[in-house]
C-alpha positions as protocol buffer text, in pm:
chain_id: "A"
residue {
  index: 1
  type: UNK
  ca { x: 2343 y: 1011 z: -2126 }
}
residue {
  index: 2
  type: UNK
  ca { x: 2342 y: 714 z: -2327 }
}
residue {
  index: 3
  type: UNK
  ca { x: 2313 y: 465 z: -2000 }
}
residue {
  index: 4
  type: UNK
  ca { x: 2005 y: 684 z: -1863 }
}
residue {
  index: 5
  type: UNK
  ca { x: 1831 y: 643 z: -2216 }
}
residue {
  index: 6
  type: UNK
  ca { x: 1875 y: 253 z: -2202 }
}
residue {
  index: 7
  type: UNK
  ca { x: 1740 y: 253 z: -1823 }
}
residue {
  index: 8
  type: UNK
  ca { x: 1404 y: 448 z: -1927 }
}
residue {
  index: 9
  type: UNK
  ca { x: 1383 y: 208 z: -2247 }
}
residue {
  index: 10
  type: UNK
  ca { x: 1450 y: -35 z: -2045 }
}
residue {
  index: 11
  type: UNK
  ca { x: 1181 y: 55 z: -1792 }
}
residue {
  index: 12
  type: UNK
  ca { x: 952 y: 114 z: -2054 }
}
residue {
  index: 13
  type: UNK
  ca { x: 935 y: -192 z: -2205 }
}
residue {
  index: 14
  type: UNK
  ca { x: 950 y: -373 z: -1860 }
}
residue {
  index: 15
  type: UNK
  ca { x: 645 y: -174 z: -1742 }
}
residue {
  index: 16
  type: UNK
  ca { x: 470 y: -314 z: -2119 }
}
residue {
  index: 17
  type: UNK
  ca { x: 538 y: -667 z: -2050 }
}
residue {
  index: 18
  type: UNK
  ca { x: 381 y: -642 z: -1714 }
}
residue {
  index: 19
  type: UNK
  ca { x: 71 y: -449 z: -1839 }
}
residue {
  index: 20
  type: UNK
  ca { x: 39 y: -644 z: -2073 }
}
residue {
  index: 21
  type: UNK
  ca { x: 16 y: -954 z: -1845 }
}
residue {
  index: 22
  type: UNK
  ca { x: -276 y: -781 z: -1656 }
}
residue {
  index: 23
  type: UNK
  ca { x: -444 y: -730 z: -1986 }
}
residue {
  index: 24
  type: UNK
  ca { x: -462 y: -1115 z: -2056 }
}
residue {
  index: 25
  type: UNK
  ca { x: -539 y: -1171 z: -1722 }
}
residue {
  index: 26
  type: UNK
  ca { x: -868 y: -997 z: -1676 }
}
residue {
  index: 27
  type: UNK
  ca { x: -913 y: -1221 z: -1345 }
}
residue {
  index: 28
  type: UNK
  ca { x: -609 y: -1022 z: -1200 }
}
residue {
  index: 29
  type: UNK
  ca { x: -740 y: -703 z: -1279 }
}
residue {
  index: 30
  type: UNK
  ca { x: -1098 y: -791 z: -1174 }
}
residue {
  index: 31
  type: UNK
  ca { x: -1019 y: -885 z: -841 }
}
residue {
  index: 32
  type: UNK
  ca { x: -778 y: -634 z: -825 }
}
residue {
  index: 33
  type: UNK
  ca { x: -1015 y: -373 z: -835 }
}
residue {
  index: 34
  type: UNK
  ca { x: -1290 y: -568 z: -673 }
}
residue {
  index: 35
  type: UNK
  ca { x: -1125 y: -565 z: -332 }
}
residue {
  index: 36
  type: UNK
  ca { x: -1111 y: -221 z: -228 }
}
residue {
  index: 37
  type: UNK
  ca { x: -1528 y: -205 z: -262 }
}
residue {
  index: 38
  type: UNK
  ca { x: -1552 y: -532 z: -64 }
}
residue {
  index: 39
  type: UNK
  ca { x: -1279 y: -364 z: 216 }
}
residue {
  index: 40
  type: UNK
  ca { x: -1520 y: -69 z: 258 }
}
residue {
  index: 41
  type: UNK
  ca { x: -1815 y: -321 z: 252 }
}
residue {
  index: 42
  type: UNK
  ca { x: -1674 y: -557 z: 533 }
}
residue {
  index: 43
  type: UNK
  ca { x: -1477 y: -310 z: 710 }
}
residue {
  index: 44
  type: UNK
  ca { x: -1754 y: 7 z: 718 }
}
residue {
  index: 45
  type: UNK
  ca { x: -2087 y: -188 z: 738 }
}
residue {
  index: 46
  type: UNK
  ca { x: -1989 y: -478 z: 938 }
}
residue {
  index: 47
  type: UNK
  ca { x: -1676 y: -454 z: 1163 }
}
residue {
  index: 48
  type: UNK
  ca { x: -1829 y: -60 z: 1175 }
}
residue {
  index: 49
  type: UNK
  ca { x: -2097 y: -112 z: 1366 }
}
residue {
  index: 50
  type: UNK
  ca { x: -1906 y: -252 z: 1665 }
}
residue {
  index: 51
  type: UNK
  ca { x: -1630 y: -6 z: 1621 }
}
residue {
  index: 52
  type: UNK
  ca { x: -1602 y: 288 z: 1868 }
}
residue {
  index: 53
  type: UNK
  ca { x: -1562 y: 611 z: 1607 }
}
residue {
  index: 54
  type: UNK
  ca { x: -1256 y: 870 z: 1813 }
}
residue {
  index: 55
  type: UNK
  ca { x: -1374 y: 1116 z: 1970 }
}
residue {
  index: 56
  type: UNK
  ca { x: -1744 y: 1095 z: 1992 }
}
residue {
  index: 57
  type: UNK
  ca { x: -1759 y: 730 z: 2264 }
}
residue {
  index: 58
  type: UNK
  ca { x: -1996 y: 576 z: 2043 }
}
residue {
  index: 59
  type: UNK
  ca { x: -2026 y: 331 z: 1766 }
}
residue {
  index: 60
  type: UNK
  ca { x: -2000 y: 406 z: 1386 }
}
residue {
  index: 61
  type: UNK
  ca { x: -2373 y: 291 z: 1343 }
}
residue {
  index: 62
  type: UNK
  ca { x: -2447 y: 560 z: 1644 }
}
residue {
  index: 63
  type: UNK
  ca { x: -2225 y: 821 z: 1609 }
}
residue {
  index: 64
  type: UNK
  ca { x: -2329 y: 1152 z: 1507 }
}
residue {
  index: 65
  type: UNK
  ca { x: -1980 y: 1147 z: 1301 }
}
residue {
  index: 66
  type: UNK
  ca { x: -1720 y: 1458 z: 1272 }
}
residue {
  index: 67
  type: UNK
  ca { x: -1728 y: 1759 z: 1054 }
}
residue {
  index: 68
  type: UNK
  ca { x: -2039 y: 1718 z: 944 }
}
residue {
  index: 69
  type: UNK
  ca { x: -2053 y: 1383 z: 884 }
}
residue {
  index: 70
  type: UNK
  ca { x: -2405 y: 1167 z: 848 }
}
residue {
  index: 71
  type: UNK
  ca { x: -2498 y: 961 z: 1146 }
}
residue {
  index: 72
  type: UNK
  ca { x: -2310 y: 636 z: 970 }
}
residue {
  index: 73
  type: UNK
  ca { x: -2007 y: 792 z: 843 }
}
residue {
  index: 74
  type: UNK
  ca { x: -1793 y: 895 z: 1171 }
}
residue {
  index: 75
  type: UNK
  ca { x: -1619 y: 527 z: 1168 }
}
residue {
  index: 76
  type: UNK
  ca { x: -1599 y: 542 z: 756 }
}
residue {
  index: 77
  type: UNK
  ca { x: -1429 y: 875 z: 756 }
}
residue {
  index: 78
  type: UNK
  ca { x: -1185 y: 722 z: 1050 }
}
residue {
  index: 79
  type: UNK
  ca { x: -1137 y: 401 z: 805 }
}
residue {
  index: 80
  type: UNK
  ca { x: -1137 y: 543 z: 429 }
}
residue {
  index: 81
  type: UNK
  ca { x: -732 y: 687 z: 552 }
}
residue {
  index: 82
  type: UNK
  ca { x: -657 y: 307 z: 695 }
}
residue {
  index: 83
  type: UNK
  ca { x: -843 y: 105 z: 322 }
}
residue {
  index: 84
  type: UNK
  ca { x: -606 y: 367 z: 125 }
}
residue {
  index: 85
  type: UNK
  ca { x: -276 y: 242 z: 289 }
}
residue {
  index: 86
  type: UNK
  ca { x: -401 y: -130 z: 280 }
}
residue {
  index: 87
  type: UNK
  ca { x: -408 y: -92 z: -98 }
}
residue {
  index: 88
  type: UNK
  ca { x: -79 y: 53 z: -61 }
}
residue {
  index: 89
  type: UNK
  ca { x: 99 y: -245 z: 156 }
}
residue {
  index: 90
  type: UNK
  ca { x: -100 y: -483 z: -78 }
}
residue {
  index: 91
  type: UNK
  ca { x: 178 y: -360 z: -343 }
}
residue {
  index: 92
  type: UNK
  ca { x: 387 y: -661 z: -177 }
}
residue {
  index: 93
  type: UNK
  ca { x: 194 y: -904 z: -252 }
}
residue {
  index: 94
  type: UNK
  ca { x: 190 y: -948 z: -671 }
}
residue {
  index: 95
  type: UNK
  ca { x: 459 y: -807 z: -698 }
}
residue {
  index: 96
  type: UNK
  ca { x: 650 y: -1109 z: -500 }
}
residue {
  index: 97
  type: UNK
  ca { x: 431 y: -1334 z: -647 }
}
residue {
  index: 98
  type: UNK
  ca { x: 545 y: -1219 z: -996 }
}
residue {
  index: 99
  type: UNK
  ca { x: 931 y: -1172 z: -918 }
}
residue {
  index: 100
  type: UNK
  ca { x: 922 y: -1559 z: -778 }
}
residue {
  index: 101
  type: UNK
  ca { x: 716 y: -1673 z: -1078 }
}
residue {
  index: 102
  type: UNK
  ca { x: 941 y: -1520 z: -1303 }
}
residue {
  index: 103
  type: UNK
  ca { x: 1268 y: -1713 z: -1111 }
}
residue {
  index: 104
  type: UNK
  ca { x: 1108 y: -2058 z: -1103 }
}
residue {
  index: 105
  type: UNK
  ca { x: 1017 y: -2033 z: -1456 }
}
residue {
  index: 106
  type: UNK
  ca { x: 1358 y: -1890 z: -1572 }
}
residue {
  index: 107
  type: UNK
  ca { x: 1237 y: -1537 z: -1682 }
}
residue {
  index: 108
  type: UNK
  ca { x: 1437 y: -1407 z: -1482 }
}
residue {
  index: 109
  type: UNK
  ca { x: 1778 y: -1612 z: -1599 }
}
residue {
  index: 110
  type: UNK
  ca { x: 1666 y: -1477 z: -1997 }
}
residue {
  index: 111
  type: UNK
  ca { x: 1613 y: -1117 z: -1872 }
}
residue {
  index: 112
  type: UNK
  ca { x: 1989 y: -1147 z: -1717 }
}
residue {
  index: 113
  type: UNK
  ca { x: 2133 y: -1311 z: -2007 }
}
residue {
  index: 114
  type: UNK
  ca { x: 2036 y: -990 z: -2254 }
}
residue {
  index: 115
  type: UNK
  ca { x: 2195 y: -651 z: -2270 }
}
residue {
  index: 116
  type: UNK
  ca { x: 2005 y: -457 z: -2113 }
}
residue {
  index: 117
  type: UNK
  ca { x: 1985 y: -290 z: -1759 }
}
residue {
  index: 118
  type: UNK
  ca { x: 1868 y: -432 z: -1444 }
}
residue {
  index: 119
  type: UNK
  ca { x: 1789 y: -135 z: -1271 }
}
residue {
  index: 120
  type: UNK
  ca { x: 1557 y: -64 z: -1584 }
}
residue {
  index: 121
  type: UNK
  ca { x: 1372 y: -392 z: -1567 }
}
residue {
  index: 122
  type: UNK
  ca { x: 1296 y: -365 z: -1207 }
}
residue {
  index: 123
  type: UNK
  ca { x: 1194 y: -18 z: -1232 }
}
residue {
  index: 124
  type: UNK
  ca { x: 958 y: -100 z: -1517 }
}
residue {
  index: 125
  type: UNK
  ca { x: 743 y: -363 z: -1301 }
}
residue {
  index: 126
  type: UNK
  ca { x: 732 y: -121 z: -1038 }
}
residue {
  index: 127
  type: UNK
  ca { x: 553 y: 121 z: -1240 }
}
residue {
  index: 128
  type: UNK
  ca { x: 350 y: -62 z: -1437 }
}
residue {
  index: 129
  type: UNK
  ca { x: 230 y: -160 z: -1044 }
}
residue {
  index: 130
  type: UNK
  ca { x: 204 y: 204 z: -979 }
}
residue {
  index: 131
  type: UNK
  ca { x: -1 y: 258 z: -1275 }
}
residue {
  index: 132
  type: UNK
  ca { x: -251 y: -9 z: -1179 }
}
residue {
  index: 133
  type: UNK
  ca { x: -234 y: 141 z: -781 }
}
residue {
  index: 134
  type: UNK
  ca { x: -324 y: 459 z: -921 }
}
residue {
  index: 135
  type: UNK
  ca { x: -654 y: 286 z: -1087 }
}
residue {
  index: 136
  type: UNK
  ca { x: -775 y: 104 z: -754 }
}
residue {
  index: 137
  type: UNK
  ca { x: -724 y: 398 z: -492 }
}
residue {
  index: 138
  type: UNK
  ca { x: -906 y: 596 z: -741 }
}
residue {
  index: 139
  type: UNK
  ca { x: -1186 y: 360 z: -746 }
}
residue {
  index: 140
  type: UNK
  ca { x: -1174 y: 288 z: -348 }
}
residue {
  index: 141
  type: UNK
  ca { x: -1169 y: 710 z: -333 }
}
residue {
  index: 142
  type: UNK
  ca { x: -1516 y: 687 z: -534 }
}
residue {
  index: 143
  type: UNK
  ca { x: -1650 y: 403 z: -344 }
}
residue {
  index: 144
  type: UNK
  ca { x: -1582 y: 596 z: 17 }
}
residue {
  index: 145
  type: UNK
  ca { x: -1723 y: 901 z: -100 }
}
residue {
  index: 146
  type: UNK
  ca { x: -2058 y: 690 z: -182 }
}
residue {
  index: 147
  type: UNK
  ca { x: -2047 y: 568 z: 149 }
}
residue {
  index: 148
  type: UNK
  ca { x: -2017 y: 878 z: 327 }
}
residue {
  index: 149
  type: UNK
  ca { x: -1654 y: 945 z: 344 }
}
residue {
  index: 150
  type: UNK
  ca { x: -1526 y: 1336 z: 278 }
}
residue {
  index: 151
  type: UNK
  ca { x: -1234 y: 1496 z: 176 }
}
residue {
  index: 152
  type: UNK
  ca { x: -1251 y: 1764 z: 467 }
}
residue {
  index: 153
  type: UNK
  ca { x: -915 y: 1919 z: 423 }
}
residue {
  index: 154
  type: UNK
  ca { x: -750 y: 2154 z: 140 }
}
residue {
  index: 155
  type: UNK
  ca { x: -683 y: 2039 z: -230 }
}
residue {
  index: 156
  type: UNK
  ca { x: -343 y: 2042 z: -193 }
}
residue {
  index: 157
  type: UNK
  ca { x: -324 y: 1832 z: 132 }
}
residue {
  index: 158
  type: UNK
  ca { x: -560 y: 1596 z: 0 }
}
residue {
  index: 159
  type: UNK
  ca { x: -304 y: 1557 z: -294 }
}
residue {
  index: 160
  type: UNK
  ca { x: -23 y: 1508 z: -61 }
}
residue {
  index: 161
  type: UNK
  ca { x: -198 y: 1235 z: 86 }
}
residue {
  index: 162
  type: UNK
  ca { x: -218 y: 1035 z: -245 }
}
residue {
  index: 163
  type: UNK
  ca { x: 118 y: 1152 z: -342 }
}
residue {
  index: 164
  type: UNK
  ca { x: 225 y: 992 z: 9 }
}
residue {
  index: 165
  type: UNK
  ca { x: -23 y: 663 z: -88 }
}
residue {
  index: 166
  type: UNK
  ca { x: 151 y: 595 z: -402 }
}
residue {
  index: 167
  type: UNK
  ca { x: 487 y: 663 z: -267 }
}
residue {
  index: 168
  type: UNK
  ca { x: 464 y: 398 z: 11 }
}
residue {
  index: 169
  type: UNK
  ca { x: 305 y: 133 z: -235 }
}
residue {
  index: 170
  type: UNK
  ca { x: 609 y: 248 z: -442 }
}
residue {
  index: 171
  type: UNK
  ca { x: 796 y: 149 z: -194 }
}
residue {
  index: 172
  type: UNK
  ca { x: 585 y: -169 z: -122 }
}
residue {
  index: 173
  type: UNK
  ca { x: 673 y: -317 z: -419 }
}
residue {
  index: 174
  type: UNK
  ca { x: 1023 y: -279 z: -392 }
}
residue {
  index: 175
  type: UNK
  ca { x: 982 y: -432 z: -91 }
}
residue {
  index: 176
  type: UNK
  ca { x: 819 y: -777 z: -299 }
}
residue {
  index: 177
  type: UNK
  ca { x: 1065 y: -744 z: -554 }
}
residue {
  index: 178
  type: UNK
  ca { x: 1327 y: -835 z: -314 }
}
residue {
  index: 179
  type: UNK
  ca { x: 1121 y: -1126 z: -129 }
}
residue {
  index: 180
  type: UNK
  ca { x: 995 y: -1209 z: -435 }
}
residue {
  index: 181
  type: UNK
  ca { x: 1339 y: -1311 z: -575 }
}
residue {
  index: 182
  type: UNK
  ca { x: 1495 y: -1424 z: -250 }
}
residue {
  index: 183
  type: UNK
  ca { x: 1232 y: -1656 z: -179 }
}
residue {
  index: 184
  type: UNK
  ca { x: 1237 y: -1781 z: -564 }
}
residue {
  index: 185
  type: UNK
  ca { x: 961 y: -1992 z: -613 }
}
residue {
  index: 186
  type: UNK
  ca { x: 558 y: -1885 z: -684 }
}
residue {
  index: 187
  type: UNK
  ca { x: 426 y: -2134 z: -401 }
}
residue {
  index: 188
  type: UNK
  ca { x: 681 y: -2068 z: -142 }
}
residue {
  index: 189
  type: UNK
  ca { x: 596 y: -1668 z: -234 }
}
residue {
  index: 190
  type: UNK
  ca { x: 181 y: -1722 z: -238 }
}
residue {
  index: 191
  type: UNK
  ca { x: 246 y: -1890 z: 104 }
}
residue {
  index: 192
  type: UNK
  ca { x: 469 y: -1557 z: 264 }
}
residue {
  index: 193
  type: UNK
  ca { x: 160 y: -1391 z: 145 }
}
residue {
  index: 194
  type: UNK
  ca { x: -13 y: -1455 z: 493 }
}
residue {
  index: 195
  type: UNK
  ca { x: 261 y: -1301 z: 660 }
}
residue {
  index: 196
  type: UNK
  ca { x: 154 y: -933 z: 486 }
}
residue {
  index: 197
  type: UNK
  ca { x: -162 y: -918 z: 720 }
}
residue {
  index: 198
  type: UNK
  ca { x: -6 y: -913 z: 1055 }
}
residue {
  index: 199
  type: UNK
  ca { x: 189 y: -588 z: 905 }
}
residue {
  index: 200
  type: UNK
  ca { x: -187 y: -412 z: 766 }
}
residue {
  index: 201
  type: UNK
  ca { x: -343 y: -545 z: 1098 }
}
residue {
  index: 202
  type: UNK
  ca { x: -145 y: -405 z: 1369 }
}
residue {
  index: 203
  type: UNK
  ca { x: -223 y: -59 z: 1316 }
}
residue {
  index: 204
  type: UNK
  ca { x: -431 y: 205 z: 1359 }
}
residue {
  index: 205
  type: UNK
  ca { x: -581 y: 165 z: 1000 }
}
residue {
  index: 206
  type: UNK
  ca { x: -914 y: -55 z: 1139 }
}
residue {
  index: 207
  type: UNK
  ca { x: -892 y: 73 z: 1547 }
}
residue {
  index: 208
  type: UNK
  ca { x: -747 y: 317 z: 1767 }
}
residue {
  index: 209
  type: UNK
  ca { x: -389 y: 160 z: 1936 }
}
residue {
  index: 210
  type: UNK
  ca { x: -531 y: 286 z: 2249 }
}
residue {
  index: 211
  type: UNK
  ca { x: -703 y: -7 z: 2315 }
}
residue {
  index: 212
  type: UNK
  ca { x: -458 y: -216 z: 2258 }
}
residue {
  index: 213
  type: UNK
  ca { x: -192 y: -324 z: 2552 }
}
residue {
  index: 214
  type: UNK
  ca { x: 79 y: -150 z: 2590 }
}
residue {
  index: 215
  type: UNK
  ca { x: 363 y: -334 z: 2360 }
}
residue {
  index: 216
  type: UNK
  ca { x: 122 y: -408 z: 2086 }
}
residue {
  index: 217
  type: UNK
  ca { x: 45 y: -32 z: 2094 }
}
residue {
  index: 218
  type: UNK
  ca { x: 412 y: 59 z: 2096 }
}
residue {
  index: 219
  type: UNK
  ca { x: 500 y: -220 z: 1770 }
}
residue {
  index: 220
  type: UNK
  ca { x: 149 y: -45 z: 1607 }
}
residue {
  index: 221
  type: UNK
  ca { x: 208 y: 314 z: 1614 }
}
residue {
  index: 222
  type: UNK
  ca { x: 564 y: 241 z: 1513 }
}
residue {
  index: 223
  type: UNK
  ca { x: 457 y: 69 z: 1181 }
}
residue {
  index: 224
  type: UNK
  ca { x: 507 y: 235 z: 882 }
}
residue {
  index: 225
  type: UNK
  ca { x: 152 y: 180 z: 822 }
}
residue {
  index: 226
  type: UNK
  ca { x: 54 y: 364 z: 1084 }
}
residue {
  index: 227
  type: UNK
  ca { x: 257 y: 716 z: 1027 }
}
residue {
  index: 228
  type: UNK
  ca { x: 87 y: 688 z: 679 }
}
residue {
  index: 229
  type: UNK
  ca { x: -264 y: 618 z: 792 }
}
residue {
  index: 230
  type: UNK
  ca { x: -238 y: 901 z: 1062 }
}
residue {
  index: 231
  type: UNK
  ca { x: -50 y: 1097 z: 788 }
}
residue {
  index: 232
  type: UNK
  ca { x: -344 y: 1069 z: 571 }
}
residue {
  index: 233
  type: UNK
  ca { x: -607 y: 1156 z: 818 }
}
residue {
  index: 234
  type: UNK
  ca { x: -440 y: 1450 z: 931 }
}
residue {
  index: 235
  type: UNK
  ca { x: -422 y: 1528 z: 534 }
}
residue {
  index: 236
  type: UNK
  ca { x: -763 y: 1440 z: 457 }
}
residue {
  index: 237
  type: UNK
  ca { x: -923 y: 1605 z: 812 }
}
residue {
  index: 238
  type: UNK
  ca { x: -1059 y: 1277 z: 881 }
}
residue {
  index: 239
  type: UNK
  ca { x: -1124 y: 1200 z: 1259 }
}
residue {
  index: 240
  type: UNK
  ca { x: -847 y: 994 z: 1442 }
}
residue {
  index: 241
  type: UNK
  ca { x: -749 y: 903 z: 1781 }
}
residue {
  index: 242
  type: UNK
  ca { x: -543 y: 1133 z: 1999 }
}
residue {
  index: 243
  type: UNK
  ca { x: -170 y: 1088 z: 1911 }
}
residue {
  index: 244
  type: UNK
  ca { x: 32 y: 1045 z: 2177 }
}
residue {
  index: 245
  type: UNK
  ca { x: 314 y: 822 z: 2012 }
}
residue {
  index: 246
  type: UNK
  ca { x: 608 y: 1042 z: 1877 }
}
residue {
  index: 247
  type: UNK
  ca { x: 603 y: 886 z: 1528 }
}
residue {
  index: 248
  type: UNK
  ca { x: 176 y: 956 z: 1552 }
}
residue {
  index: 249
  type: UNK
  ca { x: 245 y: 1319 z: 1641 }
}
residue {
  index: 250
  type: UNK
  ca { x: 516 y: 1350 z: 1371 }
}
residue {
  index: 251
  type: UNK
  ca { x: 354 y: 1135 z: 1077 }
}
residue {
  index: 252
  type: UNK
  ca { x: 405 y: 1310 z: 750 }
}
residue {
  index: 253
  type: UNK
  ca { x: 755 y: 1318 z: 795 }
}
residue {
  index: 254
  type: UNK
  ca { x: 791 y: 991 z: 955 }
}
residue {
  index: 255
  type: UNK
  ca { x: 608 y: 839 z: 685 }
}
residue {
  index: 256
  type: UNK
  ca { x: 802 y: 982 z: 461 }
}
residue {
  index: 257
  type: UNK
  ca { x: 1115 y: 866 z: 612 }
}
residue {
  index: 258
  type: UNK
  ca { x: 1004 y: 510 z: 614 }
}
residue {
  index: 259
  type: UNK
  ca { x: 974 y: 511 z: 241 }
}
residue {
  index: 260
  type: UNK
  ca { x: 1280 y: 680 z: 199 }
}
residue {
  index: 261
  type: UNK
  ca { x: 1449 y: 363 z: 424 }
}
residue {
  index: 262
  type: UNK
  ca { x: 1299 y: 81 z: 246 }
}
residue {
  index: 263
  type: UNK
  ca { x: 1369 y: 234 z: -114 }
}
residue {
  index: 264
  type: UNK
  ca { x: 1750 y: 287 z: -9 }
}
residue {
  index: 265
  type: UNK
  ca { x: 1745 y: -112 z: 138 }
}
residue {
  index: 266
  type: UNK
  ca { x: 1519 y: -297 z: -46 }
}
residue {
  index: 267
  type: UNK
  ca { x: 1588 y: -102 z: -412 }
}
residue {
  index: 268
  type: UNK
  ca { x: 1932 y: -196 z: -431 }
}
residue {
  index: 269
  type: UNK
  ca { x: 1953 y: -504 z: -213 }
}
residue {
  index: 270
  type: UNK
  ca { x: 1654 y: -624 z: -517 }
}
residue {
  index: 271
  type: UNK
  ca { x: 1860 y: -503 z: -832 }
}
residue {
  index: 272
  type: UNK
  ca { x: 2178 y: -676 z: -674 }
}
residue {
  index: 273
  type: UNK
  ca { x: 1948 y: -992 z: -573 }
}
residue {
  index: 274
  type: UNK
  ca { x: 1790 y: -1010 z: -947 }
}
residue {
  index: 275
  type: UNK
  ca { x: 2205 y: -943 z: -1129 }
}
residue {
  index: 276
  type: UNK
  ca { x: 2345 y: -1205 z: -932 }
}
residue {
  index: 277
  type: UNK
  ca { x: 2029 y: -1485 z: -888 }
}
residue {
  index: 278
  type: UNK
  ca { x: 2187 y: -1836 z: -1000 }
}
residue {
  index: 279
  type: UNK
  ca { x: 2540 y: -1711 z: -1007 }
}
């Protein structure tokens, strides 16, 4: 009992130090939650209008949309689902940035040399993460529903989908925990940045993989991305493409399984990494 009441302290005080960093850091927080309303800007009004919307052969700024959608909103319904699980893969990225800053500058060698549990510390950056996540997807949620996007779907699905969200960017940050610390140095990390986009960018998030030839399609609808954009619109009863991938027809549970695999890997491949760092 005692050793689970010094991992939540532990946590706790973790998740401070990190919250606290954001609240010196306005910058970070400001572009933080700046992003998501310049996604749905770039992404809905510009890459939109030469977008064919599923289902109804035309583009967003012709389609009549789905379900009642306006005559701009078919595409932003199909993209709100794909923005959502951007934000979510985007977990990777400060969080590796941090855990690297934290080696080069020998945070992390102090944090190891004190009694207290690694596990804990980890855990505690994650959620303070989470916390912030849950701040920007609730912000991106009110700038898609000024834009024309609609929850069409019950309440409970639709809070299965952002259960799902914040589990995968959960997950994500596990994920840049471990790179973070492996790669072990803040310009070597902000440079392994780049290589986040090719994950958010082959998938179904901006365009339907049905387009796309045949073994790009096949390494798309197989990225975890992908089962939890397709997871989401099915969730949310947003429009999407016709599945015809296995892990599209299945993607709640596939989804689901992905972030079950990297939290078993990279959770305590990253505790391991951060206990043993330097030795």
């Amino acid at each position: 009992m005692s050793a689970v009441a010094d991992l939540a302290t532990d946590a706790w005080l973790s998740m401070l130090r990190v919250l606290l960093h954001y609240r010196r850091s306005p910058g970070l927080l400001a572009v933080s939650l700046a992003v998501p309303v310049l996604m749905v800007v770039v992404f809905g009004y510009v890459f939109g209008s030469a977008i064919t919307v599923p289902g109804t052969g035309t583009t967003a700024a012709g389609a009549s949309g789905a379900s009642g959608a306006g005559p701009v909103d078919g595409y932003r319904e199909f993209l709100m689902p794909g923005l959502f699980a951007m934000v979510a893969v985007n977990g990777i990225m400060p969080t590796m940035v941090g855990a690297a800053r934290d080696v080069g500058r020998g945070v992390t060698d102090r944090l190891r040399s004190m009694a207290v549990s690694r596990t804990g510390l980890l855990l505690g950056q994650t959620l303070a993460d989470l916390l912030v996540s849950v701040v920007v997807l609730a912000l991106l949620a009110g700038v898609g529903l000024a834009v024309g996007w609609r929850i069409r779907g019950g309440a409970a699905d639709a809070a299965g989908a952002f259960g799902l969200l914040l589990l995968f960017r959960f997950a994500m940050t596990w994920v840049g925990l471990l790179l973070g610390l492996a790669v072990g140095k803040e310009e070597a990390a902000g440079q392994l940045v780049v290589a986040v986009f090719p994950l958010a960018m082959v998938t179904n998030a901006f365009v339907p993989t049905g387009g796309m030839p045949g073994w790009l399609a096949a390494v798309a609808e197989w990225n975890p991305m992908s089962a939890v954009v397709q997871a989401g619109r099915d969730l949310f009863g947003n429009p999407s493409a016709p599945a015809a991938a296995w892990p599209m027809q299945h993607a709640a549970p596939v989804a689901l399984l992905w972030c079950a695999v990297l939290l078993l890997v990279c959770g305590p491949f990253a505790v391991r990494k951060f206990a043993t760092h330097g030795t």
